[in-house]
N, C-alpha and C positions, 0 to 999 in steps of 0.2 A: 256892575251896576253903576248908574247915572250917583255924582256926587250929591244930588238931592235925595237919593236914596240911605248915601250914609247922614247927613244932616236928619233925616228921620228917626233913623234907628240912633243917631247920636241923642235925640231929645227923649225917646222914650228910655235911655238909659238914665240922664238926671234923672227922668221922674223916678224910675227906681232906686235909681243908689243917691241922688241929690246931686246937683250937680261941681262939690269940691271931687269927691271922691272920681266920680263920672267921666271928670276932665282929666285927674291924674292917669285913669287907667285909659283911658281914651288916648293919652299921649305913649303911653307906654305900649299901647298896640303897634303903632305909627312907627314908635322907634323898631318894634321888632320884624318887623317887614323886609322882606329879603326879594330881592328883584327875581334871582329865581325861584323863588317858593311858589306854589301853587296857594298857597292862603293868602286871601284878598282882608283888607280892611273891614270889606262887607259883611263875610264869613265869619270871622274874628268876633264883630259885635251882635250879630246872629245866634253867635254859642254863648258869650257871655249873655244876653237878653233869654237865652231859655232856663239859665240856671248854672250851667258851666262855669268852676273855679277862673279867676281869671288866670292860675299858673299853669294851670293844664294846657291853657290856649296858647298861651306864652312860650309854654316848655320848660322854664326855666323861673326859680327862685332866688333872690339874694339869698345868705344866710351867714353874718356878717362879713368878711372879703370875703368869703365865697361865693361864687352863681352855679348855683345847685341843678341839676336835670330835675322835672317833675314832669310824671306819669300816669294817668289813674290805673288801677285803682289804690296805690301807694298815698299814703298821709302825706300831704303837705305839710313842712315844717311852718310853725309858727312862730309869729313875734316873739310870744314871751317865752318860747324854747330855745331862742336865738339869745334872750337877755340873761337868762341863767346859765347858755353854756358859756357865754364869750367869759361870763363872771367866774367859771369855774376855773376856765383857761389864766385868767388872771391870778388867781390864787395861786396854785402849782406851779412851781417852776424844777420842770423837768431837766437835766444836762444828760448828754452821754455816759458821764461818771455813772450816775444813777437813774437808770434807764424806768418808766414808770411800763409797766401791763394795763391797760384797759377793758373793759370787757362793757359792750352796751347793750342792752337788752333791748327789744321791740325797735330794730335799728333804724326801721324802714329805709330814704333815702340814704342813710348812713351820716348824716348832718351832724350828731353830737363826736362822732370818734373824729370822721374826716376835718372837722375842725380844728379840734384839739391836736391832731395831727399836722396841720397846716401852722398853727400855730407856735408850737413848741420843738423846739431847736433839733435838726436832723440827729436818728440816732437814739434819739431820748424816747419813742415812744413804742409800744407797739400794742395795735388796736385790734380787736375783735367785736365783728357785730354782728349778733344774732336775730335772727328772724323767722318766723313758721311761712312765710310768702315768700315762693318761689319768685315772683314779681318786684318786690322789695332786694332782695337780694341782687338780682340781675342789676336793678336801678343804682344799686349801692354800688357797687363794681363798676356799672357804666360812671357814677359820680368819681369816685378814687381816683380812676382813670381821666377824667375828665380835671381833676385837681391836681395831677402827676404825683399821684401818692400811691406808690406801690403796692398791688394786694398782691394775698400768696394766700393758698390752702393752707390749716392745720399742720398737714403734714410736711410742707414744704416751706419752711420757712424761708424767707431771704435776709440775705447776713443784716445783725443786726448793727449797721451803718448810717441806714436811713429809716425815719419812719413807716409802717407798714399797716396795712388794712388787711385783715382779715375776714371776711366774709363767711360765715354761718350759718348753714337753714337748715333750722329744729324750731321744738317746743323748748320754751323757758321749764313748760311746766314736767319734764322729760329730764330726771338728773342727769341720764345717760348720755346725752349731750356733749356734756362739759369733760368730761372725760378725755375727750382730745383734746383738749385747748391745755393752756400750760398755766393751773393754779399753784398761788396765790393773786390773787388780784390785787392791783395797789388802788383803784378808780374803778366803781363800779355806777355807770349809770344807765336808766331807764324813764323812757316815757309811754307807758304803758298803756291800754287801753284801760279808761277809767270811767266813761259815763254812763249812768245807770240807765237803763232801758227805757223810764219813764222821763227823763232827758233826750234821750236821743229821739224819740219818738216827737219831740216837739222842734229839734233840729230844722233849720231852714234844707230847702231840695239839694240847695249848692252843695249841703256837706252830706246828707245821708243818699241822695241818689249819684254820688259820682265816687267818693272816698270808702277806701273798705272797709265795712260794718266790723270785720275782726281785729281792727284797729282801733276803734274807737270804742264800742263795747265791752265794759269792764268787766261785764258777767258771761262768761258763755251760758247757752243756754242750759244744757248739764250740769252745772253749778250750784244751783239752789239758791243763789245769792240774789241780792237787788239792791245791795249797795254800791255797788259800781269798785271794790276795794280787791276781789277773786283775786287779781293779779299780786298784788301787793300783799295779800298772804301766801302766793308759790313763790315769789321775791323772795320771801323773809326767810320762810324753809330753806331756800338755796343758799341766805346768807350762813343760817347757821350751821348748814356742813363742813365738817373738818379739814380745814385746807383751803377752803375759797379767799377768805381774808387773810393778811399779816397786819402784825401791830402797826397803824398808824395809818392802816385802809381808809379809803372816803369812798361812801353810798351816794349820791345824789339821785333824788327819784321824785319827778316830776309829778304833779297833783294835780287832781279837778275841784271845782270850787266846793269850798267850806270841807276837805276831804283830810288836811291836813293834820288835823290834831290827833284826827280816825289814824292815819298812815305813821305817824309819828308814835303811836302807840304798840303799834303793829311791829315796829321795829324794835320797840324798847323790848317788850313781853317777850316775843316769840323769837327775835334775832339775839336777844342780849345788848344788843346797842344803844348802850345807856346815855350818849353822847352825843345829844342831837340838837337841831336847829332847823329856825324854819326861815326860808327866805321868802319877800314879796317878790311881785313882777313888776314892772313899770306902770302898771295901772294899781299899784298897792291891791293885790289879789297875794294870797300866801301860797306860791304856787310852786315850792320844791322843799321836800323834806331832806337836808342833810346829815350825816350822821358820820362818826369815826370812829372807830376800832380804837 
């Protein structure tokens, strides 16, 4: 199409997103552009003007030095999941001496291990991430791979030299799961699906017609529930089976708004994790309950 065409569909994007926002992702389409690719500039603001995330279009997400693959219908990581994992990676300081176990739950892209992974010293880690989406898991593997971070089956582990991603597809809500993998966990995190039904139903299109509803939805519908919290009570259960934690474990588990003190309690009562904290996000939103063995 004629470059008056994109000057058009460029205007009707300020008028929706305004135009700081409009311009940034505007420039960011331009940079992604590949002489060979069959996707035009045109195409590009055409998806994002009917409602399409702009990362899907993109392919790809920062998610701090990392440039993450994105997919639908896999969750797109976000901002403030990017500000509490880099914070967690700062806390631990992992060596080969003393090798940490990870274990992430709801892993989708695999964003919270692969990082931590990336970040913390060859040797020192090894990651497992679980997912009920065959689609998630695939992505997560294609990410690993993508960040030269070794994944291996369960069964097959690779010497542990270098950091490794494990890859997982089950239920959380399934103990028989975990069975293969190798507890104690020293670093247990999740970002769960947590929004109540009567939220997600007011959700703009970009997120509930492209991102999977089993992702975001804290209640399956079997549940009974309408707090949006289901997941964070099968969490709690799994924390406190014999053998998942050792003395001196860290929970981190990611929250939706005003959920916190809900989820904070949930951990104390039913896991015994008397030892908790709650961190903001960059927008002073309280958006991760932490806890310690």
């Amino acid at each position: 199409m004629r470059s008056d065409s994109v000057k058009h569909l460029f205007a009707r994007l300020v008028s929706s997103l305004g135009r700081g926002t409009a311009t940034r992702e505007f420039k960011w389409m331009k940079q992604a552009l590949i002489p060979s690719h069959s996707l035009t500039l045109t195409a590009m603001l055409q998806r994002r003007l009917s409602g399409e995330p702009l990362q899907y279009i993109l392919g790809t997400t920062p998610f701090g030095p990392l440039d993450l693959l994105t997919r639908p219908p896999t969750l797109i990581p976000r901002p403030e999941t990017e500000h509490w994992a880099l914070r967690l990676a700062d806390m631990i300081s992992p060596t080969p001496l003393r090798p940490l176990t990870v274990l992430d739950l709801c892993t989708g892209t695999g964003c919270i291990p692969l990082l931590l992974c990336h970040l913390w010293p060859p040797g020192s880690t090894r990651a497992y991430g679980v997912d009920i989406s065959k689609d998630a898991i695939r992505l997560a593997m294609d990410n690993a791979a993508r960040c030269n971070i070794p994944s291996s089956q369960p069964s097959s582990l690779v010497p542990f030299t270098q950091n490794v991603f494990i890859p997982v597809l089950g239920d959380l809500r399934d103990p028989d799961i975990f069975k293969c993998l190798l507890p104690p966990f020293d670093i247990i995190t999740a970002n769960p699906p947590y929004i109540p039904k009567r939220e997600y139903d007011e959700l703009p299109i970009s997120v509930k017609n492209y991102e999977d509803p089993v992702a975001l939805l804290g209640d399956p519908p079997d549940s009974g529930e309408q707090d949006g919290l289901t997941y964070y009570r099968h969490i709690s259960q799994l924390l406190s089976q014999k053998g998942m934690l050792r003395d001196g474990s860290i929970v981190a588990l990611e929250v939706g708004h005003a959920q916190a003190d809900a989820v904070e309690g949930i951990l104390q009562q039913s896991a015994g994790l008397r030892n908790t904290q709650v961190w903001k996000d960059q927008w002073n939103v309280k958006r991760v309950v932490l806890a310690r063995t």
